[in-house]
C-alpha positions in Angstrom: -32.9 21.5 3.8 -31.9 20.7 -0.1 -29.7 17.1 -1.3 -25.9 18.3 -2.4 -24.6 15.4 -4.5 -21.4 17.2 -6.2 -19.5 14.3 -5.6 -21.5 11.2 -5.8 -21.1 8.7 -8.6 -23.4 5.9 -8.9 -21.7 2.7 -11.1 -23.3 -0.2 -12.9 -21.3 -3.4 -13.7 -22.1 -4.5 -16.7 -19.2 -7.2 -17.0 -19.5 -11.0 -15.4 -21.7 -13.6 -15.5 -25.2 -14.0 -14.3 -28.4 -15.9 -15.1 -31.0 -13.3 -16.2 -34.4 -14.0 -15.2 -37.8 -13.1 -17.4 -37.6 -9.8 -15.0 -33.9 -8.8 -16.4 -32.5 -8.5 -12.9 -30.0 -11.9 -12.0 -31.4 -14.6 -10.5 -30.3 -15.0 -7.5 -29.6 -18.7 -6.5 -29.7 -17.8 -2.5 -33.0 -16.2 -2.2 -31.7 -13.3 -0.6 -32.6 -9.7 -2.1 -36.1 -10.5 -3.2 -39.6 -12.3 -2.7 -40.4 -15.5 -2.6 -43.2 -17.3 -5.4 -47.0 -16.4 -4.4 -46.9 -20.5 -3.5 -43.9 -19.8 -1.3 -42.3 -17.8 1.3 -39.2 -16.8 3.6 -38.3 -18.8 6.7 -35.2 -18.3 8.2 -33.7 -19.1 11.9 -31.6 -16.7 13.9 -28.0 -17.4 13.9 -26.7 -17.8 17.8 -23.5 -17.0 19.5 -21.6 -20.7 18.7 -23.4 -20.8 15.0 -20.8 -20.2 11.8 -22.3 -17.3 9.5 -20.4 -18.5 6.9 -22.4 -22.3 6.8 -24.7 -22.8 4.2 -27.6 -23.1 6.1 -26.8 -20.7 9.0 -28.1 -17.6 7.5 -31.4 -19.7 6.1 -33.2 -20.6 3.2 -36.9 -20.3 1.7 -39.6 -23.2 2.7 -42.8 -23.3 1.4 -45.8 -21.3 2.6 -49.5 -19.7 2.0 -48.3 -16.0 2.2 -47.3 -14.4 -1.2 -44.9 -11.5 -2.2 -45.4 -9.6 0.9 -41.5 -10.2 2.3 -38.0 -10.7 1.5 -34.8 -11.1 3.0 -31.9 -8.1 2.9 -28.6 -9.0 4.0 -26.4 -6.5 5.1 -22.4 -6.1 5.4 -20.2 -3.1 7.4 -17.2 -3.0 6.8 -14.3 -0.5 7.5 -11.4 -1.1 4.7 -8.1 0.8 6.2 -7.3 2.5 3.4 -8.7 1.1 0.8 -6.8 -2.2 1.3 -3.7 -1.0 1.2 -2.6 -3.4 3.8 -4.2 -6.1 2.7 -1.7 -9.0 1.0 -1.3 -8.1 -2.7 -2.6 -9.5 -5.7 -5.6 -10.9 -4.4 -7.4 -7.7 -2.1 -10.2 -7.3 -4.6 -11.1 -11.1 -5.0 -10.8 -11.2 -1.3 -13.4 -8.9 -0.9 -15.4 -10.0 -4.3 -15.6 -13.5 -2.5 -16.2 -12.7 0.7 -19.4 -10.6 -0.1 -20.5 -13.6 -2.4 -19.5 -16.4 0.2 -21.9 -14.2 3.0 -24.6 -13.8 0.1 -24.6 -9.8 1.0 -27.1 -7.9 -0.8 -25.8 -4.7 0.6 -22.1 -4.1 1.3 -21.6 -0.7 3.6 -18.2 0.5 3.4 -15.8 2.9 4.7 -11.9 4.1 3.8 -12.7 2.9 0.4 -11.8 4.5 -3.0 -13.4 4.8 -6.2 -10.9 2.4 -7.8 -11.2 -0.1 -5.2 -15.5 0.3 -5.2 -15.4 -0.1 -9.2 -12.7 -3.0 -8.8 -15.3 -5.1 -6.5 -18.4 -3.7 -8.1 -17.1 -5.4 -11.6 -16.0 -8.2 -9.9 -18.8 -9.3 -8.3 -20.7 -9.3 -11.9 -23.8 -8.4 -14.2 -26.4 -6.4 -11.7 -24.1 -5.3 -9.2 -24.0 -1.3 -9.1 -22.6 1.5 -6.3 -22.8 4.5 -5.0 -19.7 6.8 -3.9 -19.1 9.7 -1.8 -15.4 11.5 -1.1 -16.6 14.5 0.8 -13.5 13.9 2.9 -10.8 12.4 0.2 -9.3 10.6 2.9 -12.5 9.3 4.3 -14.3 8.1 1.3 -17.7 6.0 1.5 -19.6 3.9 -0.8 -22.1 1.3 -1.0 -22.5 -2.0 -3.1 -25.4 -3.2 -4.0 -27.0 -6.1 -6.1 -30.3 -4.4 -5.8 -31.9 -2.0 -7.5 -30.9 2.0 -6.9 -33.5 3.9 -7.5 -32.1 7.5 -5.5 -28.8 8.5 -3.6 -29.1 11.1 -1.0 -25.9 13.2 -0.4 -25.8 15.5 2.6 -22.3 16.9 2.6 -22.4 20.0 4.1 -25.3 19.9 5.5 -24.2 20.5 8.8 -22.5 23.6 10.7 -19.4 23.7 8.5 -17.9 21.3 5.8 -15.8 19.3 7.9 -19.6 17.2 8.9 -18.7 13.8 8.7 -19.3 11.9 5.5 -22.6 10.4 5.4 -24.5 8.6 2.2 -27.6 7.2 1.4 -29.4 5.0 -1.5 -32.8 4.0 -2.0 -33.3 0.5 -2.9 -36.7 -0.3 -4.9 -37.9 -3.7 -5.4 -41.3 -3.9 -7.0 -43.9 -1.9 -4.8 -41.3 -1.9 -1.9 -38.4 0.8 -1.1 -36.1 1.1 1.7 -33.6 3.2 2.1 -29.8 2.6 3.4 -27.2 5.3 5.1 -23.4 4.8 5.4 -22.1 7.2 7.7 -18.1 7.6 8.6 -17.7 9.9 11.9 -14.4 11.6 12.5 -12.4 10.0 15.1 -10.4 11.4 18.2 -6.9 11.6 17.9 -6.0 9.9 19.4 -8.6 6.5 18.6 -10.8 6.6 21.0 -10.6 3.3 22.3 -6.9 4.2 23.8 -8.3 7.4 26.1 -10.8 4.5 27.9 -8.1 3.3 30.1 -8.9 4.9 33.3 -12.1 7.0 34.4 -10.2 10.4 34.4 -9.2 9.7 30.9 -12.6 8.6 29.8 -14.1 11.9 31.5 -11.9 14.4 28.9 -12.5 11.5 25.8 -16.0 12.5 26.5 -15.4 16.3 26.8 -13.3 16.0 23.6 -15.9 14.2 21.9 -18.6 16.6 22.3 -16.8 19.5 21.9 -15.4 18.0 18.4 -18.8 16.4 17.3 -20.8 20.0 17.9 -18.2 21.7 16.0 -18.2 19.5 13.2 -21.9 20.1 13.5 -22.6 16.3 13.3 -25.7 16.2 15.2 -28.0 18.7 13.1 -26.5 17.1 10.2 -27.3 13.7 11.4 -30.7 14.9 12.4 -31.5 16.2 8.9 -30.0 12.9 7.2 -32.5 11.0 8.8 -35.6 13.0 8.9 -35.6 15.2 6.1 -38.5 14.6 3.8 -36.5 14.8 0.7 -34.6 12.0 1.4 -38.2 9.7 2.0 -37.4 10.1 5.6 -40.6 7.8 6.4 -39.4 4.7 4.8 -37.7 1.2 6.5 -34.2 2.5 7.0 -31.0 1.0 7.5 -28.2 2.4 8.8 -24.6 0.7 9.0 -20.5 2.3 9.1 -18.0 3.0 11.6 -18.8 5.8 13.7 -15.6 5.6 16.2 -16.9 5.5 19.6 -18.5 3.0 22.2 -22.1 2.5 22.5 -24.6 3.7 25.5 -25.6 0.1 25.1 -22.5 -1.4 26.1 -20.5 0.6 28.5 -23.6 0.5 31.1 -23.8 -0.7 34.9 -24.9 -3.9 34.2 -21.9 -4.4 32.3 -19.9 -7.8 33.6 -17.0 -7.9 34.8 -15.8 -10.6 32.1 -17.1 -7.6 29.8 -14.3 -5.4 31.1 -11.5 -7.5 31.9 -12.0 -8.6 27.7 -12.3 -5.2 26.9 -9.1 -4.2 28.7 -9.7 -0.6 29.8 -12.4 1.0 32.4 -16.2 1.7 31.1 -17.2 4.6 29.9 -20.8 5.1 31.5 -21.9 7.6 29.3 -24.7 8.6 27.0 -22.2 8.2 23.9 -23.5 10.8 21.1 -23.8 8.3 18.0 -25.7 5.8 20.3 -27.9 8.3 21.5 -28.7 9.8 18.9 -30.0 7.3 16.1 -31.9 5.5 19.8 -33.7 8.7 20.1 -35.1 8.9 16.1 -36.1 5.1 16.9 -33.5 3.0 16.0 -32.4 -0.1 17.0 -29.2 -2.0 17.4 -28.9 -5.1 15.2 -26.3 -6.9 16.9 -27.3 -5.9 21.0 -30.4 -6.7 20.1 -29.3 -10.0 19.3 -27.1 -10.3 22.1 -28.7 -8.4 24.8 -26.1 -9.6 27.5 -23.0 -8.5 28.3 -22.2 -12.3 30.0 -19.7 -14.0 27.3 -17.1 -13.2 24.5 -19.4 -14.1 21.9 -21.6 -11.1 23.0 -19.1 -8.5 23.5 -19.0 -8.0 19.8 -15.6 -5.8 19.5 -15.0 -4.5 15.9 -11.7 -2.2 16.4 -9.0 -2.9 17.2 -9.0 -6.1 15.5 -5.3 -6.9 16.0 -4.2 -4.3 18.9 -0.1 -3.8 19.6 0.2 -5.3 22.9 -2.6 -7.4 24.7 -3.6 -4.6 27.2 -5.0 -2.0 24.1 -8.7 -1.1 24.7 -11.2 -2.6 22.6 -14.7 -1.5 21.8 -17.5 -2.1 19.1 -17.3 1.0 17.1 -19.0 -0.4 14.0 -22.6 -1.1 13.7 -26.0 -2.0 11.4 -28.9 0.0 13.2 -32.5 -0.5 11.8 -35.6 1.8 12.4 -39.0 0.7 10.8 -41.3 3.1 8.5 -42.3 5.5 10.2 -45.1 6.2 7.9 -48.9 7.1 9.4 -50.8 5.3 6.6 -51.2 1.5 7.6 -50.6 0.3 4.5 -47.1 1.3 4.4 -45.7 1.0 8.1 -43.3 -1.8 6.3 -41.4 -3.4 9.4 -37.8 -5.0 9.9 -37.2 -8.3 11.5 -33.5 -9.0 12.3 -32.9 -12.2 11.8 -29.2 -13.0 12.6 -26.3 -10.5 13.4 -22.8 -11.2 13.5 -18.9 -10.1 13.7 -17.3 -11.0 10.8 -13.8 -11.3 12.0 -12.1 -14.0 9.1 -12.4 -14.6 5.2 -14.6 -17.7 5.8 -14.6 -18.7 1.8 -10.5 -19.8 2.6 -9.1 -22.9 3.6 -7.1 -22.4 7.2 -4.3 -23.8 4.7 -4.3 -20.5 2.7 -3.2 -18.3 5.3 -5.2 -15.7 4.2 -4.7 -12.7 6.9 -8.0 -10.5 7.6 -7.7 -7.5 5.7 -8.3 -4.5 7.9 -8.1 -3.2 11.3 -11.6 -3.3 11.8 -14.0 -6.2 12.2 -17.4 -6.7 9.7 -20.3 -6.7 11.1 -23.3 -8.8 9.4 -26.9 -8.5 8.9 -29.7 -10.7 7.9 -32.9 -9.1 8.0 -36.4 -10.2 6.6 -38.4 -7.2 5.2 -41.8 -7.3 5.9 -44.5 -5.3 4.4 -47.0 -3.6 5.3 -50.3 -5.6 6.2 -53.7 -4.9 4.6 -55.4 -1.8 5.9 -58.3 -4.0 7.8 -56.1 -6.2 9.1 -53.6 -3.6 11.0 -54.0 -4.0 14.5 -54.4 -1.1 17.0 -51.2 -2.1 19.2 -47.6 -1.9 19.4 -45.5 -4.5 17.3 -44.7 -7.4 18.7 -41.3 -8.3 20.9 -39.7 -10.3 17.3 -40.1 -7.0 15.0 -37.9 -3.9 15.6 
């Protein structure tokens, strides 16, 4: 399998203001995106259900410790843009979005329906340091991802599946020092129409599902999903994270042990179903940020909808369709089986930077979905134990 990047585009801001340190990258105030001093290191508490993301302290801070350089903290934002903003308010989209990522201290922004104008807009915005990656396989379903760490490769896989129509899925690598990771954005076609809206009664959820498959296998998303992840030109062994809107329900959610309060919020019948997306990144070892935080299906604080955010009428089904998975490295060596801790994950569902007297509306018709995870390297060689990781590491 070869890397097609005909249309990628990779973009450095070099306008704004930032403090420089003696590394050249910007300081960065927050202590997100890189490691603590050798006389310190990163503690941080997970975020519950009735905590704010947007507080100062709810995402965490650094405290001082013995380890040295061997973690750092990544924090991750999804978000689906409806068209590029075009139905946001006017005048103010791209500092909407500029201060947003900077008020949530995101050190990875994931986004979907966004174009190249819009991803430069917020890219120079957001200042010195700050670069992106783009990918318009699909012209109406462009992808890109912001970053204020460092790029070191993009993976492009258009085509890769059974015909051209595969869905739009991009990847970077992000170096820092001795330790890479890798992030994928991936935009899945949707039903038409959504499917949230064929969920309203089992018969209707039996041909969504029939409709789903048939259109996914055609579009050949699997085997191009498949070779996204695993292929060994795109460092398949490394800590990956990967985040977008892939328009349909999770096998996690729409399950038997589902509550009732589940169903009556969601406003449509369950779809008890191995969902394809859900299924698929589960079996190559992935793990589900946001359930895994919330394991239970037993309040609205768990339930986690991302689409519709705003539905027409009160009885529209709604379902999380947006998501930040994470899979460890996968590596044999001990000395590079580099591990994810997830250490907060949230819907993002208001611009917390703005007073309730500004009236600023939310600015899609999707919900955000945010990530704080601690990168942890690999430990010594002698000092690798023989078992499983432990319950808190993914």
């Amino acid at each position: 399998m070869g890397l097609y990047c005909p249309r990628v585009v990779i973009v450095v801001a070099l306008l704004g203001l930032a403090c420089v340190g003696a590394n050249g990258e910007p300081n960065r105030p927050h202590g997100h995106g890189g490691c603590a001093s050798s006389k310190s290191s990163f503690s941080f508490r997970s975020v519950g259900a009735d905590d704010d993301p947007f507080k100062e302290d709810a995402v965490g801070g650094m405290e001082k410790g013995k380890t040295g350089c061997d973690s750092f903290i990544v924090s991750v934002l999804t978000l689906n843009l409806w068209d590029s903003l075009a139905h946001a308010a006017e005048g103010s989209r791209i500092d909407d979005l500029a201060s947003l990522i900077g008020h949530l201290k995101v050190d990875v922004a994931v986004l979907q329906e966004v174009d190249q104008k819009t991803l430069d807009a917020v890219t120079e915005k957001l200042g010195l340091g700050w670069k992106n990656a783009f990918l318009a396989q699909d012209p109406k379903k462009p992808i890109g991802i912001i970053t204020s760490m460092p790029i070191e490769k993009v993976y492009d896989f258009a085509g890769v599946g059974r015909h051209l129509e595969s869905p739009n899925m991009l990847g970077v690598k992000i170096t820092r020092g001795s330790q890479s990771f890798r992030v994928f954005n991936a935009f899945f076609p949707e039903l038409s129409p959504p499917i949230w809206k064929r969920l309203s009664s089992y018969s209707a959820i039996k041909r969504a599902k029939r409709a789903l498959e048939r259109d996914q296998h055609r579009q050949g998303i699997y085997p191009a999903l498949t070779g996204f992840l695993n292929s060994h030109q795109a460092d398949h062994t490394l800590p990956t994270i990967f985040a977008g809107s892939l328009n349909q329900p999770s096998s996690l959610d729409h399950t038997y042990e589902a509550t009732s309060e589940f169903v009556e919020a969601r406003g449509g019948a369950l779809g008890i179903y191995d969902w394809p997306a859900s299924r698929e990144l589960l079996r190559h070892g992935f793990v589900d940020t946001f359930r895994e935080q919330y394991p239970t299906l037993d309040s609205t604080a768990n339930f986690g909808f991302t689409y519709p955010d705003a539905p027409r009428d009160d009885k529209a089904p709604k379902d999380r369709v947006d998501y930040i998975y994470v899979r460890n490295s996968i590596s044999k060596h001990p000395t590079e089986r580099a591990k994810w801790q997830i250490m907060s994950s949230n819907v993002i569902k208001h611009l917390g930077f703005a007073k309730p007297t500004d009236h600023k509306p939310w600015f899609s018709n999707h919900f955000g979905v945010f990530t704080v995870l601690r990168y942890k390297d690999a430990q010594p060689a002698e000092s690798v134990p023989d078992e499983n990781p432990s319950a808190e590491q993914v």
